[in-house]
VOPAGU-2260 file (C-alpha; in pm, 1 decimal, decimal comma):
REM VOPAGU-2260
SITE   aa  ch    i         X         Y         Z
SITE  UNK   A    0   11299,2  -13786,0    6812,6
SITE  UNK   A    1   11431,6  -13447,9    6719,8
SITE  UNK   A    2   11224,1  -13441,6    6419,0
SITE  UNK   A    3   10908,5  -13460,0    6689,0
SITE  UNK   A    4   11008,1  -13232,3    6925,0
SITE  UNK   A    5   11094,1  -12975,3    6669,6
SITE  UNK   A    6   10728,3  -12993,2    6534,0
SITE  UNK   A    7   10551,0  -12994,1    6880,6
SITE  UNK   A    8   10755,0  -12673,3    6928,5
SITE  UNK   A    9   10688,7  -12528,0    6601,4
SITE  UNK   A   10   10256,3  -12612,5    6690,8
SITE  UNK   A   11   10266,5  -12520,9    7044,5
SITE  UNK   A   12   10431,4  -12124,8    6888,2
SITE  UNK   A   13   10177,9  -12161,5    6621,8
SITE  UNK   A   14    9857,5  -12218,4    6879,4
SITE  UNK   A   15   10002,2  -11960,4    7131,9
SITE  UNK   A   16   10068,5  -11681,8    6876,2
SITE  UNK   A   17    9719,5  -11753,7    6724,7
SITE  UNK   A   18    9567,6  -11669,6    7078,4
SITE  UNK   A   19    9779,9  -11378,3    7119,3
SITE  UNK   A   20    9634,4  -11255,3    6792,8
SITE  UNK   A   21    9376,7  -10939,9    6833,5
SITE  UNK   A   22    9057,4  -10987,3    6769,3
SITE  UNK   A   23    8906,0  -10930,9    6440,9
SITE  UNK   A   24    8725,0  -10610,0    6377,8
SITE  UNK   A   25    8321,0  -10644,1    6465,2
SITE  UNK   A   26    8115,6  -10692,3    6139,6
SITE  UNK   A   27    8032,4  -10309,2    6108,8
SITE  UNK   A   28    7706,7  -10398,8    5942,8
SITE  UNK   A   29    7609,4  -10530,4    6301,1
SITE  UNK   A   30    7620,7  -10162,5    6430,5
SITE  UNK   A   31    7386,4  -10001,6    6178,2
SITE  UNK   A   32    7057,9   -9912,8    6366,0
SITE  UNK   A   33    6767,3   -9725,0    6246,5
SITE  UNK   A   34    6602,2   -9405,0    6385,7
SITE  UNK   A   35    6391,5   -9125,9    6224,7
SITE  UNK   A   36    6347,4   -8747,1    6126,6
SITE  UNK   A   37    6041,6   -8566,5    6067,0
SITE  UNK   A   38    5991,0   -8342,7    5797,3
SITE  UNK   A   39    5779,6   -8129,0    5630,5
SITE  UNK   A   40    5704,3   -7934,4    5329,0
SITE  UNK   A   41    5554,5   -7630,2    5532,7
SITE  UNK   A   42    5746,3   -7436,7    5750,9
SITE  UNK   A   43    5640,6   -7488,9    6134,3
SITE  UNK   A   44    5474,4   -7855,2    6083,2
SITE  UNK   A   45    5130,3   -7763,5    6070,9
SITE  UNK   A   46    5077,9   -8141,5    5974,8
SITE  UNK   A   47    4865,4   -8097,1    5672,0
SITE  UNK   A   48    4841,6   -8427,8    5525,6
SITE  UNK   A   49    5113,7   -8518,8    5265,0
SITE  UNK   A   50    5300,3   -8252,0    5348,5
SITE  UNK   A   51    5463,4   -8405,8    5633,7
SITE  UNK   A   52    5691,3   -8773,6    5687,9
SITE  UNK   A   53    5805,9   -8941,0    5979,7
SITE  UNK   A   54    6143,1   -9096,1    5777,1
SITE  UNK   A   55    6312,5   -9397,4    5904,3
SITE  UNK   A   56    6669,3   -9343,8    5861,1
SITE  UNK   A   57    6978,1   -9575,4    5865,3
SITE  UNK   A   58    7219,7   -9407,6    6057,4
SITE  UNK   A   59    7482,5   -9318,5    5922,6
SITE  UNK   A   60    7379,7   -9335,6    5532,5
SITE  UNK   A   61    7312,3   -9087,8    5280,4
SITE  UNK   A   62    6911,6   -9089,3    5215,8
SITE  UNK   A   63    6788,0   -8919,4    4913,2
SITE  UNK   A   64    6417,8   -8749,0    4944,1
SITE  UNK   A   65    6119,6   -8893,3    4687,6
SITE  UNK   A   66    5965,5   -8681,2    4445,8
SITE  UNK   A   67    5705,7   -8532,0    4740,1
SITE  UNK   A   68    6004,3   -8391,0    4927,0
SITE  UNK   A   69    6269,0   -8332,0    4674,9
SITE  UNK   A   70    6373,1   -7935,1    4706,9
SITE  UNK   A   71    6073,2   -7934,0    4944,3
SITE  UNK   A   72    6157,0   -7927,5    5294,4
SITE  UNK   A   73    6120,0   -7629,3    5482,2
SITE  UNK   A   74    6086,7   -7807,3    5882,4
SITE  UNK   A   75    6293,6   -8087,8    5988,0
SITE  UNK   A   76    6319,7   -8247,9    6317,3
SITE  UNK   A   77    6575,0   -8552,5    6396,4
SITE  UNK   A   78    6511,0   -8773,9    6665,9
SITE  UNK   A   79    6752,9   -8672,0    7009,5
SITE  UNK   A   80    7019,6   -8905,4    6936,3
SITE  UNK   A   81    7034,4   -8771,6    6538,3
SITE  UNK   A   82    7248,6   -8486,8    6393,0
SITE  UNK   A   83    7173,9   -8461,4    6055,0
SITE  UNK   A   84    7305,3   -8258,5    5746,6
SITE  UNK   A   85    7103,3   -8175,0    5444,1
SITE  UNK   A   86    7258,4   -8159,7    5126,3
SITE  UNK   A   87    7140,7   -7993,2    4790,9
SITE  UNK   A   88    7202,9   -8317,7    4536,8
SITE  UNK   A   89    7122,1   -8683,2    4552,5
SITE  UNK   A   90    7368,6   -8899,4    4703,1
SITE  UNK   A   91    7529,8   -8643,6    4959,5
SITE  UNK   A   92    7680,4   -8461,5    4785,5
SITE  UNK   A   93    7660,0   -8092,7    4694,3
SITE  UNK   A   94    7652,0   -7753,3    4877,2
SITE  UNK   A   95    7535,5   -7906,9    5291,6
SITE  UNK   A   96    7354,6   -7733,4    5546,9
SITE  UNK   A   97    7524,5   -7713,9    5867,6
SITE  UNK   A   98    7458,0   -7948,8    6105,1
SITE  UNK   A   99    7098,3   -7995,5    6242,7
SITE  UNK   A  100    7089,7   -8155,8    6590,6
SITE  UNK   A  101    6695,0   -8018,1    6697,2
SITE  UNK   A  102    6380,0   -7906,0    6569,1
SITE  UNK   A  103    6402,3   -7658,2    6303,3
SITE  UNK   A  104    6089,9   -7526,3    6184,5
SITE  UNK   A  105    6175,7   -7289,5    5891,8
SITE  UNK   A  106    6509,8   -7427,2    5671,6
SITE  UNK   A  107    6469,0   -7023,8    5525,3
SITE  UNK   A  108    6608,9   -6912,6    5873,9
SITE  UNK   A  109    6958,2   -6731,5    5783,8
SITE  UNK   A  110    7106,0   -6981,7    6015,9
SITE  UNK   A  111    7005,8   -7226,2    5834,6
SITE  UNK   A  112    6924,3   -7110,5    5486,7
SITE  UNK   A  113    6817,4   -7418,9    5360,7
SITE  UNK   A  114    6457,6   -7394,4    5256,3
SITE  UNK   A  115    6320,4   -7605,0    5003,3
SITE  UNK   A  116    6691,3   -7704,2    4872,2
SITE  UNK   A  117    6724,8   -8085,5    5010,0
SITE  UNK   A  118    6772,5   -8344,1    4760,1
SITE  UNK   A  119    6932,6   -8600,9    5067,3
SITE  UNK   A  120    7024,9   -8635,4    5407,6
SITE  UNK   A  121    7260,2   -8817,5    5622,9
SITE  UNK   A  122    7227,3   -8840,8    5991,3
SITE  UNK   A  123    7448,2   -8965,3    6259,5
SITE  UNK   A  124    7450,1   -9056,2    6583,1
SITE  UNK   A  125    7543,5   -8753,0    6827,6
């Protein structure tokens, strides 16, 4: 009879400490969303045609540019919710821009200083 009690105690502990366990951590894949940046070869968007892409981005990861925009870009504009950083090498890495958070419509701006250097961008949410 010991023996029984003894091992309903030891499952009731077991059961109650497994509900008093936190939760595990969301699947962080779940929170990726999409949104996009515009961007264009010429400075000020005049919208000539392929010279200009509406990108859809994943936030969060690095993006590198195709062949069309690669050390290219002279206008960029991320969506409201976007702040996005260029940088001068595939995969992120490299000398970055600062942040961009609005429409920029000439990278060669001193503030900027960033005209026709991208190679990749990242973007996050604000």
């Amino acid at each position: 009879m010991k023996t029984t009690v003894s091992t309903a105690l030891i499952a009731f502990s077991l059961a109650l400490s497994a509900l008093a366990a936190p939760a595990p951590e969301p699947n962080k894949l779940a929170a990726r969303e999409d949104s996009n940046v515009l961007i264009d070869n010429e400075a000020s968007f005049p919208g000539h045609s392929g010279q200009f892409a509406n990108l859809v981005v994943t936030i969060g990861d690095c993006q590198n540019l195709n062949a069309t925009f690669n050390n290219q870009v002279s206008a960029i504009s991320p969506n409201g919710i976007l702040t996005c950083t260029l940088y001068d090498d595939f995969g992120c890495i490299g000398a970055a821009s600062v942040p961009i958070t609005g429409r920029v419509q000439d990278l060669a701006d001193p503030r900027y200083n960033f005209d026709n250097r991208a190679s990749s961008l990242r973007c996050n949410r604000r």
